[in-house]
N, C-alpha and C positions, 0 to 999 in steps of 0.2 A: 422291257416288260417281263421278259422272262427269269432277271436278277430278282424282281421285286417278288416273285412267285416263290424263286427259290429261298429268298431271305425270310419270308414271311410262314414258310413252311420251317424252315431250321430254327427260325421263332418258335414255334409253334413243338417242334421237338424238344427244344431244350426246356423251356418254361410249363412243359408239361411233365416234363423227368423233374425238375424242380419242384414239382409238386408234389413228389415221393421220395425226397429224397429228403433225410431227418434234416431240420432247423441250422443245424453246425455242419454238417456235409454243404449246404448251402450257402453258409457264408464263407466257406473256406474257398468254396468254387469261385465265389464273387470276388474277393479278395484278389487271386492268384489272377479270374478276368482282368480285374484292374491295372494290377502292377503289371501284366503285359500293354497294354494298351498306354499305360501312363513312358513305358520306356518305350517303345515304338512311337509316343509323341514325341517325345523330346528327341531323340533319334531323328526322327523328319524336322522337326525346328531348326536342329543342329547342322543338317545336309544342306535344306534350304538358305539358312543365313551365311554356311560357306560360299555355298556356290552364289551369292548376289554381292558379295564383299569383294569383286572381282573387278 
């Protein structure tokens, strides 16, 4: 319960600083979100299908 509190307040930080923050400062942020999160997937894909090929 107390994750979902904090997630939803750090929601609530960032998506409210996105709201002042010019159109291109905003997409550069999302962007740069993404491609962490797209290598951090593959990354866990990559760990996980090692370690089951065993």
């Amino acid at each position: 319960m107390l994750f979902l509190v904090a997630a939803l307040l750090l929601m609530g930080i960032v998506l409210g600083t996105a709201a002042h923050l010019p159109v291109p400062v905003t997409l550069v942020a999302a962007a740069v979100i993404t491609a962490w999160l797209l290598v951090f997937y593959l990354r866990e894909r990559r760990h996980h299908t090692e370690g089951t090929a065993r």
